[in-house]
NUVO-176276 format. One record per residue (C-alpha): residue in one letter; chain; x, y, z. Coordinates in steps of 0.5 Angstrom, whole numbers, always signed. Each point is the difference from the previous one (the first is absolute). Last residue first. Layout:
// residues N
+--------+--------+-------+-------+-------+
| residu | chaine |  east | north |    up |
+--------+--------+-------+-------+-------+
|      A |      A |     X |     Y |     Z |
...
+--------+--------+-------+-------+-------+
// end
This chain:
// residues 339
+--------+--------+-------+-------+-------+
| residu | chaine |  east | north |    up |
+--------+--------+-------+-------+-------+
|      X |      A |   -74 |   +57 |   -55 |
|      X |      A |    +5 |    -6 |    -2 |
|      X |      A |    +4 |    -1 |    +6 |
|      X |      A |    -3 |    -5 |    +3 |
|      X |      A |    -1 |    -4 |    -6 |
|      X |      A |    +7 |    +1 |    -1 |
|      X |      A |    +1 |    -4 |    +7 |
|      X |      A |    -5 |    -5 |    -1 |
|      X |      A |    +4 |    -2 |    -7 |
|      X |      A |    +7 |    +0 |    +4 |
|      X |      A |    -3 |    -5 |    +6 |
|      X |      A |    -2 |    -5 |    -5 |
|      X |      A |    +6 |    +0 |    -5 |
|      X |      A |    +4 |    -1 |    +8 |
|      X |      A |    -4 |    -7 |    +2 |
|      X |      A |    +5 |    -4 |    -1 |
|      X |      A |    +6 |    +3 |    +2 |
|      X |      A |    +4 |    +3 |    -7 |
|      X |      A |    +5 |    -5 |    -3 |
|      X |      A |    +7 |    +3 |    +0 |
|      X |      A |    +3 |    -1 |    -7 |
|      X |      A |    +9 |    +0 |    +1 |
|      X |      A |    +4 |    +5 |    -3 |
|      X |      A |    +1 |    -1 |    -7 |
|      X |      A |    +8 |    +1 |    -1 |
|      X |      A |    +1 |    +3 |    -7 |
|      X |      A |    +4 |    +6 |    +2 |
|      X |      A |    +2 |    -1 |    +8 |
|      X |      A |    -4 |    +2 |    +5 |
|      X |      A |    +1 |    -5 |    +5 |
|      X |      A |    +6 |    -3 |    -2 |
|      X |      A |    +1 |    -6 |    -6 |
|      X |      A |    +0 |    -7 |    +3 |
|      X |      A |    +5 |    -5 |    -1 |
|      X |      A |    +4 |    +4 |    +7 |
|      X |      A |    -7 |    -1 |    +4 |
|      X |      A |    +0 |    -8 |    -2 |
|      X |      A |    +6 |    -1 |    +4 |
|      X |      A |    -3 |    -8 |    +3 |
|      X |      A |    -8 |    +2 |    -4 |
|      X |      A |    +2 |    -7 |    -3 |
|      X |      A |    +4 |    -5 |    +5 |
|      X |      A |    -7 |    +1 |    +4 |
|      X |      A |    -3 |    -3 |    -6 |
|      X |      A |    -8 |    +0 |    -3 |
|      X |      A |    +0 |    +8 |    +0 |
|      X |      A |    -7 |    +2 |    -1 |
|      X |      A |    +0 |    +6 |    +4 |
|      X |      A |    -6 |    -2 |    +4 |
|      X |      A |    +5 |    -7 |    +1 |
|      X |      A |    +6 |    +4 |    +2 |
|      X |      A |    -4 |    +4 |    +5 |
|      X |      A |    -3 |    -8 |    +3 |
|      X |      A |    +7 |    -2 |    +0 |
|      X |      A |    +2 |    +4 |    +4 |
|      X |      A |    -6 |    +0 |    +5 |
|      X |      A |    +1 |    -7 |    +2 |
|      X |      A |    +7 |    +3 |    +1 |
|      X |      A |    -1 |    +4 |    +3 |
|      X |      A |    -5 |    -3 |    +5 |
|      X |      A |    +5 |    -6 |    +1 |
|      X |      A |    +5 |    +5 |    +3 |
|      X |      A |    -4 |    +4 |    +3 |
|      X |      A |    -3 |    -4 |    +6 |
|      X |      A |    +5 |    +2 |    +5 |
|      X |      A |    -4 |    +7 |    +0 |
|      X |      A |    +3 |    +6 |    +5 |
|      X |      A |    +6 |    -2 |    -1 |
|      X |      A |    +0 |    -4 |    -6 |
|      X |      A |    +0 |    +7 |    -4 |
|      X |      A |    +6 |    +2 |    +2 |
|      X |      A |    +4 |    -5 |    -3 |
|      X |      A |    -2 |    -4 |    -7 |
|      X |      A |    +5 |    -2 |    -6 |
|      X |      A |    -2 |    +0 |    -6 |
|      X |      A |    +1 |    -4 |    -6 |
|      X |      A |    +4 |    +1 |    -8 |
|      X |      A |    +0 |    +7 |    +1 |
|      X |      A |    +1 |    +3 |    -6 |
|      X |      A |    -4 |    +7 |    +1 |
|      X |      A |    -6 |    -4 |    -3 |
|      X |      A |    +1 |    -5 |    +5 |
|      X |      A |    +1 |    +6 |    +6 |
|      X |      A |    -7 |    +3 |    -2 |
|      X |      A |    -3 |    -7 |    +1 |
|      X |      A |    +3 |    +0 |    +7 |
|      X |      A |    -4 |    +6 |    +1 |
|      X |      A |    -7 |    -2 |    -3 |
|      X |      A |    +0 |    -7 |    +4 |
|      X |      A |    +0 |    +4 |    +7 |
|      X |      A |    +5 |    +2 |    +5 |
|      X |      A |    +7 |    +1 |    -3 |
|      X |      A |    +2 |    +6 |    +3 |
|      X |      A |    +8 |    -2 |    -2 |
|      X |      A |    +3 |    -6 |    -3 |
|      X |      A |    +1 |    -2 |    -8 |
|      X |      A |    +5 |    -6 |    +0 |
|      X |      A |    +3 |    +0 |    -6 |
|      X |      A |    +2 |    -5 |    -6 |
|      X |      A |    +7 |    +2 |    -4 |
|      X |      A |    -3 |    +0 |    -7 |
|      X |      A |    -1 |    +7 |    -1 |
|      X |      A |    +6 |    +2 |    +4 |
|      X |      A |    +0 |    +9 |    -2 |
|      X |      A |    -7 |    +0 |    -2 |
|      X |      A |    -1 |    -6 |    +6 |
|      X |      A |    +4 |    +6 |    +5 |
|      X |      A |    -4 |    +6 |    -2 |
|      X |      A |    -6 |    -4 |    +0 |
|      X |      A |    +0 |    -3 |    +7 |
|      X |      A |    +4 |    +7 |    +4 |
|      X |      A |    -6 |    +4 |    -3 |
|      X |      A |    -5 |    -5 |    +3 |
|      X |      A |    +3 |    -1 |    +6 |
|      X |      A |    +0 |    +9 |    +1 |
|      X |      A |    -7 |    -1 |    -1 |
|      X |      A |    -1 |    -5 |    +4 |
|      X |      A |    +3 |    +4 |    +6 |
|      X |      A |    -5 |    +4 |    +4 |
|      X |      A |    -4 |    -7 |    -1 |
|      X |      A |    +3 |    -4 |    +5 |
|      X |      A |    +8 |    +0 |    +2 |
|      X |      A |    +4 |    +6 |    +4 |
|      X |      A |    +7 |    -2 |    +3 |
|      X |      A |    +2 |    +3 |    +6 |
|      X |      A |    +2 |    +7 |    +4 |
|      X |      A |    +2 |    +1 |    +7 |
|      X |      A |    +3 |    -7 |    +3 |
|      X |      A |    -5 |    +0 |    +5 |
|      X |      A |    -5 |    +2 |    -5 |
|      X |      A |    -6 |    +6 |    +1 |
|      X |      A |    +6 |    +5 |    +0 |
|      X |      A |    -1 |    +5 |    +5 |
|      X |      A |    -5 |    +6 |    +2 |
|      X |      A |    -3 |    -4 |    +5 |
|      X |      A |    -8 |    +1 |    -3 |
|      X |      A |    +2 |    +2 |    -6 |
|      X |      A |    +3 |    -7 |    -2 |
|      X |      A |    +5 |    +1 |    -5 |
|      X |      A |    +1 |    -5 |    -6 |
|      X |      A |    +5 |    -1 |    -5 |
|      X |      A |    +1 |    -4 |    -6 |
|      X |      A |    +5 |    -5 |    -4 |
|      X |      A |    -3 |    -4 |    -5 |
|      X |      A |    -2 |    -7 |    -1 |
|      X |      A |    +3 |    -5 |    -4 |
|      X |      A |    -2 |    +1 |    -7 |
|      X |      A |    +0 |    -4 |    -5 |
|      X |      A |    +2 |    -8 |    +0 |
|      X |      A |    +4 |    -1 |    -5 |
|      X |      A |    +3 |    -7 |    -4 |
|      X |      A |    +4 |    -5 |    -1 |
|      X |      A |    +6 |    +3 |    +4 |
|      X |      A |    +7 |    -1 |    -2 |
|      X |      A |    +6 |    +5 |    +0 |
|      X |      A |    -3 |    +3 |    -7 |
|      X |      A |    -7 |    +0 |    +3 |
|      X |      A |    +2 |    +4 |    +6 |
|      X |      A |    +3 |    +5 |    -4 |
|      X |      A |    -6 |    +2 |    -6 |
|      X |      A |    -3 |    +0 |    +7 |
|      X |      A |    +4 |    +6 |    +3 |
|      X |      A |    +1 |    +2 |    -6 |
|      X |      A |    -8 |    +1 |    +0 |
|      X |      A |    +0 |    +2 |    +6 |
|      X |      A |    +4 |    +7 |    +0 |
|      X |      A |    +1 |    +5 |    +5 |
|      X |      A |    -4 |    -4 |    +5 |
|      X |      A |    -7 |    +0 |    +4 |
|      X |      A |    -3 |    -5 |    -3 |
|      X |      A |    +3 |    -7 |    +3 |
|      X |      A |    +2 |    -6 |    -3 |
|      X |      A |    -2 |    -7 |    +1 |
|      X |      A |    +5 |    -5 |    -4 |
|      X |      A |    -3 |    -6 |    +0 |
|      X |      A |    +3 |    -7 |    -2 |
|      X |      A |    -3 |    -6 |    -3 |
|      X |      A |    +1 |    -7 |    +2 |
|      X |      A |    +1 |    -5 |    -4 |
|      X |      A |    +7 |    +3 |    -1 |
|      X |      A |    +1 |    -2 |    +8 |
|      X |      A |    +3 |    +5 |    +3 |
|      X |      A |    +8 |    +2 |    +3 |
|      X |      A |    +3 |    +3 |    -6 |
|      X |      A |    -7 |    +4 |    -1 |
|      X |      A |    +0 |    +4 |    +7 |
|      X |      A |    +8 |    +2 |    -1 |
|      X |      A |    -2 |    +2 |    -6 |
|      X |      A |    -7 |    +5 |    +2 |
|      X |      A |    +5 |    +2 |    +6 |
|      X |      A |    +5 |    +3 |    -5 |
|      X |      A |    -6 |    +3 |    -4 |
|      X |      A |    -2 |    +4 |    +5 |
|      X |      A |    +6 |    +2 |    +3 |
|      X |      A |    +1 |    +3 |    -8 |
|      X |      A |    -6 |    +3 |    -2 |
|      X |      A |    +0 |    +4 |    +6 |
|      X |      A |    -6 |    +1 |    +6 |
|      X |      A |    -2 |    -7 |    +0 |
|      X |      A |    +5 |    -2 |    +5 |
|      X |      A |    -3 |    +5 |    +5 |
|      X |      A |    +6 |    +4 |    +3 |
|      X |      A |    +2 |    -1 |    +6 |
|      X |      A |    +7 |    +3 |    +0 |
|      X |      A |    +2 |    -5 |    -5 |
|      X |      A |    +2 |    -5 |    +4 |
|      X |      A |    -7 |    -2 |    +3 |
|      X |      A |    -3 |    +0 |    -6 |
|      X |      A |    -7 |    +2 |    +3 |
|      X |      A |    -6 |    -5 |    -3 |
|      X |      A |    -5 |    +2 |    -6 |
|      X |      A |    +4 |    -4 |    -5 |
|      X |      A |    -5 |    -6 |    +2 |
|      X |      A |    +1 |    -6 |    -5 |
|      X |      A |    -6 |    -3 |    -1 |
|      X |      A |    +2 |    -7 |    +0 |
|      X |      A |    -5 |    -5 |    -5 |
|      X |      A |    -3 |    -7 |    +0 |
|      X |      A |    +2 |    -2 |    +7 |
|      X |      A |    -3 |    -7 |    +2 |
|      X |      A |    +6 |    -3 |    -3 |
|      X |      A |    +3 |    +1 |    +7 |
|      X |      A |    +8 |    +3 |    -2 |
|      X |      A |    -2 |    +6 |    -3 |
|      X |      A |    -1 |    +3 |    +8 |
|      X |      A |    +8 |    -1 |    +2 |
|      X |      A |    +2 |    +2 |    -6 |
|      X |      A |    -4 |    +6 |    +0 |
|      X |      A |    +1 |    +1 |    +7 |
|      X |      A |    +8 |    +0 |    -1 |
|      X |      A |    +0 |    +3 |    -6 |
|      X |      A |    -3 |    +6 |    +3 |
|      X |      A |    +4 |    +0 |    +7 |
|      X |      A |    +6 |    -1 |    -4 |
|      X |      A |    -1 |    +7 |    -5 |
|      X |      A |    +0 |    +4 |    +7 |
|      X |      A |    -6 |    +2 |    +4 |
|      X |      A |    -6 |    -5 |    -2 |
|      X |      A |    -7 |    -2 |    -4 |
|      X |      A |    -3 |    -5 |    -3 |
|      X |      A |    -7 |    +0 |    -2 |
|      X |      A |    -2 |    -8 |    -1 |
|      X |      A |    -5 |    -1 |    -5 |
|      X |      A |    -5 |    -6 |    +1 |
|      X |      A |    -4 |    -3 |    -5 |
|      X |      A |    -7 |    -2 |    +4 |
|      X |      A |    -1 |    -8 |    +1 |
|      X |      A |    -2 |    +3 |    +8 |
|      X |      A |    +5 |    -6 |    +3 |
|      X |      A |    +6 |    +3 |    -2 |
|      X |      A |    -2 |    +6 |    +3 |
|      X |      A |    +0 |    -4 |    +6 |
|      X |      A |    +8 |    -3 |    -1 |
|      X |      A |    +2 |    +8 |    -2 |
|      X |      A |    -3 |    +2 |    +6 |
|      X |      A |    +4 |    -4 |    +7 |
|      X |      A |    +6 |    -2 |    -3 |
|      X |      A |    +2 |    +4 |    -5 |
|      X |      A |    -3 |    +6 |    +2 |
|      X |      A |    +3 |    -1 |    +8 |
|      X |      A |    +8 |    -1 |    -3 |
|      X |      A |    -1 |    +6 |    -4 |
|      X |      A |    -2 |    +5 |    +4 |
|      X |      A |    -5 |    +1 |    +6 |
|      X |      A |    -2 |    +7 |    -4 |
|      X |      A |    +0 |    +7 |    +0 |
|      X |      A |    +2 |    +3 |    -6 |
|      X |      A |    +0 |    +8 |    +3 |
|      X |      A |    -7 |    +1 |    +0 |
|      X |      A |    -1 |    +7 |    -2 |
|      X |      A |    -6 |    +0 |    -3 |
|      X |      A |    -4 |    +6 |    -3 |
|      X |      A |    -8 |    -2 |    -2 |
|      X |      A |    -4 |    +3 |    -6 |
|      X |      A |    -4 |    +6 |    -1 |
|      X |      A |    -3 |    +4 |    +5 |
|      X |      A |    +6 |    -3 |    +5 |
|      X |      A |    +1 |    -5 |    +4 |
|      X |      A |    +7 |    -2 |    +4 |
|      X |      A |    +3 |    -6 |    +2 |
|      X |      A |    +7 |    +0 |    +3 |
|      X |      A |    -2 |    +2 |    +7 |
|      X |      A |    +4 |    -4 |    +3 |
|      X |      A |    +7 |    +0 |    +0 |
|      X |      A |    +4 |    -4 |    -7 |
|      X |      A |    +0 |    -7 |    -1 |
|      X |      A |    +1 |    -5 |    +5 |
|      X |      A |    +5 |    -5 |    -4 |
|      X |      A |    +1 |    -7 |    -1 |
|      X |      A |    +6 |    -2 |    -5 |
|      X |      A |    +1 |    -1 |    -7 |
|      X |      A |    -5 |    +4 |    -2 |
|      X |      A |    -7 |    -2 |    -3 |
|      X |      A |    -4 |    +6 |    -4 |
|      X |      A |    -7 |    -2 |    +2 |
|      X |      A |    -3 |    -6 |    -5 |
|      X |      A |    -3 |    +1 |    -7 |
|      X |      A |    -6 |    -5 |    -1 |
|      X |      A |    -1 |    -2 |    -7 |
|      X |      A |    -6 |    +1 |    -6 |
|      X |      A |    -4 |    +0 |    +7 |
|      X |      A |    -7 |    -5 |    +0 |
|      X |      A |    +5 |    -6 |    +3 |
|      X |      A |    +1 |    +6 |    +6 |
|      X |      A |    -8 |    -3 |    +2 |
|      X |      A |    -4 |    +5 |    +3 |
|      X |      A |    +0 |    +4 |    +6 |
|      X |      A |    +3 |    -4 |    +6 |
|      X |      A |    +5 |    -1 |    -5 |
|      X |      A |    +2 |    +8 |    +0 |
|      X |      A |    +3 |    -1 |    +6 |
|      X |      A |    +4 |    -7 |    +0 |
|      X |      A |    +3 |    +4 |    -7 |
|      X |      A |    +6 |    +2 |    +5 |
|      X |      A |    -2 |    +7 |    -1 |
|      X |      A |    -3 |    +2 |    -6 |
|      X |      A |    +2 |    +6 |    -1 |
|      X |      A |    +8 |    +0 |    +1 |
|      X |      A |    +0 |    -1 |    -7 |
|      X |      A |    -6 |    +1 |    -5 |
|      X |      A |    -4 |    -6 |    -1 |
|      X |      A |    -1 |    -3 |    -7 |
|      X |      A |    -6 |    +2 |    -5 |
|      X |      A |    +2 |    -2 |    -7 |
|      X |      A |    -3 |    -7 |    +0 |
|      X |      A |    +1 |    -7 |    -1 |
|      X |      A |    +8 |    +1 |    -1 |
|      X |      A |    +5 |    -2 |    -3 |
|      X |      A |    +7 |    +1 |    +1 |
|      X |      A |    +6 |    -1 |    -4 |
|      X |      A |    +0 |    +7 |    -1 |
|      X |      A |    -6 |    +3 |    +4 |
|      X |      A |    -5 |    -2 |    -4 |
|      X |      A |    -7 |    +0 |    -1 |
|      X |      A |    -7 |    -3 |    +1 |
|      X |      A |    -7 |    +5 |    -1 |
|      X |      A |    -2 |    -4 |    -5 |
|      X |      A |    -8 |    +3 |    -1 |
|      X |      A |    -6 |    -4 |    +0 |
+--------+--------+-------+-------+-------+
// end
């Protein structure tokens, strides 16, 4: 048996497959599919101070390779979470971590602060994807300044049990100091990445396919871009614990997060089409890193950083069986040959 446990700071967690935010609904959704006790923990959607509508639809678009959102954070608010969702997630012994999200450093630290105050809450996810509404609408995440101010107020207000996460963006000029930043002001850990901005036209009505025009991409197209942003930022905080999120959709992707130096990963996109992935991940996790001979999940956590590159003088490249039965189709085909 492999030991897929794993900590999130003080939090430790049975498995590394948790559910992306915003993804699994209200968690009621993905119960109908198996038990959320299965989950290293459940992430909810970003919960905001008060309800909101979201943006005009349509705000969901497909394309060849992952989806583009723009959701707008829609949600009853954080009266609504408290009484009505939180109370049954409680019941599902999964760990809960609350994403957190507001337009102003109050908002934050007051959802947080409202939310941390259930011991059913384990962890907040600090959304800094959300608009600053005094800062012309730019993205708190954008800045290393504005992020780590939210962070900090988020910290001050929040249990020292229940770690802090700060979810970042890749589409900024530099996300390592972005995270070195939030790490100084308080956050336990990272989770990487958030979507990407993105764009799609209908070729049909000539027109942006999004209401609000362009969104965010997430799904496959992005997890190269994940996983260059989880290994840049565990060189640079290699005891900081991540959270590795984009494209995960199989027990090979999320391996390709750890060994980039993501302590769990976070599953989105995927559950769209198959609310199953969670457990089959991880069954599938611990499956590849047995084949590998790794007895501990803790073990292959930024493995890729402790191996020498492809190529590189020295390195013995992996020895591939042949499929059987490849000896015996060669030795026909040079009789065959043979004049």
């Amino acid at each position: 048996m492999t030991d897929l446990t794993t900590r999130l700071g003080t939090l430790e967690l049975a498995n590394p497959v948790l559910t992306a935010a915003g993804c699994g609904g209200t968690g009621r959704e993905l119960a109908r599919f198996f038990d959320l006790a299965r989950l290293g923990a459940f992430t909810t959607t970003s919960v905001m101070l008060r309800p909101r509508a979201g943006r005009p639809t349509p705000r969901v678009a497909e394309t060849p390779s992952g989806v583009l959102t723009a959701m707008g954070l829609p949600g009853p608010g954080v009266d609504s979470f408290l009484e009505t969702d939180l109370p049954w997630l409680a019941e599902q012994q999964v760990p809960v971590i609350v994403s957190v999200a507001g337009h102003s450093l109050e908002e934050y630290a007051e959802v947080a602060r409202r939310a941390q105050e259930s011991p059913a809450v384990a962890a907040v996810e600090v959304n800094l994807a959300a608009p600053n509404v005094e800062d012309r609408g730019r993205m708190f995440g954008r800045l290393p300044g504005p992020a780590a101010d939210v962070v900090r107020a988020v910290r001050a207000v929040t249990r020292r049990d229940a770690p802090v996460l700060a979810k970042l963006a890749p589409d900024v000029s530099d996300l390592v100091t972005i995270a070195l930043a939030c790490v100084d002001a308080g956050a336990d850990g990272l989770s990487l990445i958030n979507t990407m901005a993105g764009l799609a036209i209908d070729p049909h009505t000539l027109r942006p396919t999004l209401a609000g025009v362009s969104g965010g991409l997430s799904g496959p197209a992005i997890r190269p871009v994940a996983l260059r942003c989880v290994y840049e930022v565990h060189a640079a905080l290699p005891g900081t614990p991540i959270v590795g999120i984009g494209g995960v959709a199989t027990g090979l992707d999320a391996l390709e997060f750890v060994l980039a130096g993501a302590s769990a990963v976070a599953v989105g996109t995927t559950l769209f089409h198959d609310p199953t992935a969670g457990p089959r991940i991880a069954r599938e996790l611990e499956e590849a890193l047995s084949a590998r001979r790794i007895g501990r999940l803790a073990d292959a956590v930024g493995l890729a950083h402790r191996l020498p590159p492809q190529g590189h003088v020295g390195h013995v490249p992996p020895q591939i069986s042949p499929p059987p039965g490849a000896d015996e189709r060669r030795t026909e085909e040079s009789k065959e040959k043979l004049p």
